[in-house]
C-alpha positions as CSV (number, residue, x, y, z in Angstrom):
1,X,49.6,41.9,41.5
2,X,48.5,38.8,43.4
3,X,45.3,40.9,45.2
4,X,44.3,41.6,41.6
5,X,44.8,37.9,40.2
6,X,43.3,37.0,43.4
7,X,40.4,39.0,42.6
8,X,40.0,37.6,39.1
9,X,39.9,34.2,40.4
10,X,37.1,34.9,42.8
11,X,35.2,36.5,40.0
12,X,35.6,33.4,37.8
13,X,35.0,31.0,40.7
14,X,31.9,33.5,40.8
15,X,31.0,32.9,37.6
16,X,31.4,28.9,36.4
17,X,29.3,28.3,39.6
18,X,26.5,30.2,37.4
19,X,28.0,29.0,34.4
20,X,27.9,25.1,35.1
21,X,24.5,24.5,35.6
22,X,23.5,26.2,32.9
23,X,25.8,24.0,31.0
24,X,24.6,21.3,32.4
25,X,21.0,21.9,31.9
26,X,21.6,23.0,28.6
27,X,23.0,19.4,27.5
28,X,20.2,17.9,29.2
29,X,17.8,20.1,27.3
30,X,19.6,19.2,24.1
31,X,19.5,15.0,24.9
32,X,15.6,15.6,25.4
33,X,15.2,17.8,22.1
34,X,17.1,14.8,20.6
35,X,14.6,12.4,22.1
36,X,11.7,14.1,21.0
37,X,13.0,14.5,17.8
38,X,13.2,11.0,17.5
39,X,10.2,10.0,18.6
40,X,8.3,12.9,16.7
41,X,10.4,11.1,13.6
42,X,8.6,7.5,14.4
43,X,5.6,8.8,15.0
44,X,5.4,10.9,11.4
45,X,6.4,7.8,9.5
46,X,3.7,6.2,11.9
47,X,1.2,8.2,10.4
48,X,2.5,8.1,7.2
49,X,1.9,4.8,7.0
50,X,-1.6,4.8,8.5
51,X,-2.4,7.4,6.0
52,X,-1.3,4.9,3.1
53,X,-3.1,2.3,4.5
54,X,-6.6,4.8,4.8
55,X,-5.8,5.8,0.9
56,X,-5.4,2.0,-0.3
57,X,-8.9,1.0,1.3
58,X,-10.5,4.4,0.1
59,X,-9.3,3.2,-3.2
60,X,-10.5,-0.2,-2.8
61,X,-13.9,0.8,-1.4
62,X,-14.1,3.6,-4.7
63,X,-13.1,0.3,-7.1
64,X,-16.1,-1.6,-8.2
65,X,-16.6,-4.9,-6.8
66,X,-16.0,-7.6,-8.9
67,X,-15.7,-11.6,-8.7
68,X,-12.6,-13.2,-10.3
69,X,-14.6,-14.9,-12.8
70,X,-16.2,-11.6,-13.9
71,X,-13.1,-9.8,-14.0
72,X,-11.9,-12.7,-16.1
73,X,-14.8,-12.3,-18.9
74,X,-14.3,-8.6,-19.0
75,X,-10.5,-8.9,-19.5
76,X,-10.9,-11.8,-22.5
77,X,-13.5,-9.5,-23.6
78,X,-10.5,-7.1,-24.6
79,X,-8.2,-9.6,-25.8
80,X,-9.8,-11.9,-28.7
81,X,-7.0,-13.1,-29.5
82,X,-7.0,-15.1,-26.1
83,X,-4.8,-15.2,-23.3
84,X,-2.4,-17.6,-21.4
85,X,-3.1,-17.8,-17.6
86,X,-0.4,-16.3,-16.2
87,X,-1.4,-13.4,-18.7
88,X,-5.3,-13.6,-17.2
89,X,-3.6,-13.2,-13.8
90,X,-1.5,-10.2,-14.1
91,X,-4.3,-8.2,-16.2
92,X,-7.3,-8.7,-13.4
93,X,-4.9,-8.1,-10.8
94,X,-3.5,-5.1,-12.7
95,X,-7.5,-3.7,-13.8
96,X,-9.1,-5.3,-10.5
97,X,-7.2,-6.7,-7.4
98,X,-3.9,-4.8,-7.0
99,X,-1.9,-8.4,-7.1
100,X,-3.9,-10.0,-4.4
101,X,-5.5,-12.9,-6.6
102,X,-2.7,-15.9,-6.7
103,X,-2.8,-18.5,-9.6
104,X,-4.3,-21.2,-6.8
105,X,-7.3,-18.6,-7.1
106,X,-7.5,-18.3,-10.6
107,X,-7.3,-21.9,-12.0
108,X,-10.5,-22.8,-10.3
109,X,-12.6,-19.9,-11.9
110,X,-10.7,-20.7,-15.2
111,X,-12.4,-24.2,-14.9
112,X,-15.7,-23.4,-14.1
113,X,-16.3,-20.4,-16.8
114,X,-15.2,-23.1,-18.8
115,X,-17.0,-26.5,-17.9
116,X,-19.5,-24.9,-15.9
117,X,-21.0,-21.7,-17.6
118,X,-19.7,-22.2,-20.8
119,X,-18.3,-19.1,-21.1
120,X,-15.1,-19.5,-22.3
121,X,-12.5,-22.1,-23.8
122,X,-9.1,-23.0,-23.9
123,X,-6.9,-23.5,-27.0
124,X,-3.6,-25.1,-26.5
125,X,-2.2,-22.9,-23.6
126,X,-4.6,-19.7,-24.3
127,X,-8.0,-19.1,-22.7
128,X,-10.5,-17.5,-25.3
129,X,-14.1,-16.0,-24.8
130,X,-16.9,-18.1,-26.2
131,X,-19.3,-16.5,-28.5
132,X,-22.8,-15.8,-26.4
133,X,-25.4,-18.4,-27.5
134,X,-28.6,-17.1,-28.3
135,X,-31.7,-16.9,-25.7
136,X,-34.3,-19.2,-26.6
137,X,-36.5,-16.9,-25.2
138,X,-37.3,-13.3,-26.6
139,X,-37.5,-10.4,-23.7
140,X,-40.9,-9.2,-23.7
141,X,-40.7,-5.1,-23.7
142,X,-43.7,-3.6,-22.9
């Protein structure tokens, strides 16, 4: 019996030397698949984010351009019954800006629409828009 469990030892001798580098290589090959599963994984949310970014200045480029005191005129132009604001604020940035105009911004435009153009007043806390005077002059239509 010991030629034959001599034999089977030579033939498994025989076969982990094939079997351990291909062990080996195989876990090697897994910890790079790993890797580049990873870093295919950063570079998806990579693009993903690029790919936001493109849509939000597509978006902005389609969205008319408009000035703060503009957008403020067409907002009180919805709302008679006047607005405080902090109201003004959310509703351009909502229709116009996509929350980039801060209150710092605003107040200054709020002013001169008011003391400047004319164009609109304040009552208590609520900004209203003024009635259009008349043109002194009539448009000539030919």
């Amino acid at each position: 019996m010991s030629k034959f469990r001599d034999m089977l030892l030579e033939e498994r001798e025989a076969l982990l030397k094939v079997y351990r580098p291909l062990e080996t290589d195989i876990k090697a090959m897994r910890f790079e698949m790993y890797e580049k599963q990873q870093r295919l994984a950063e570079l998806a949310s990579d693009i993903e984010k690029i790919n936001l970014a493109l849509k939000a200045v597509e978006d902005a480029d389609k969205r008319p351009q408009i000035t703060i005191m503009e957008a403020v005129v067409e907002v009180l132009k919805d709302r008679p019954e006047g607005l405080t604001a902090l109201e003004i604020l959310a509703e351009i940035n909502t229709r116009y800006f996509g929350d980039r105009i801060i209150r710092s911004s605003l107040s200054p435009q709020l002013s001169r629409l008011k003391d400047r153009d004319h164009k609109i007043g304040l009552r208590g806390k609520k900004w209203f828009l003024l009635p259009q005077q008349p043109s002194l002059f009539v448009e000539r239509r030919d």
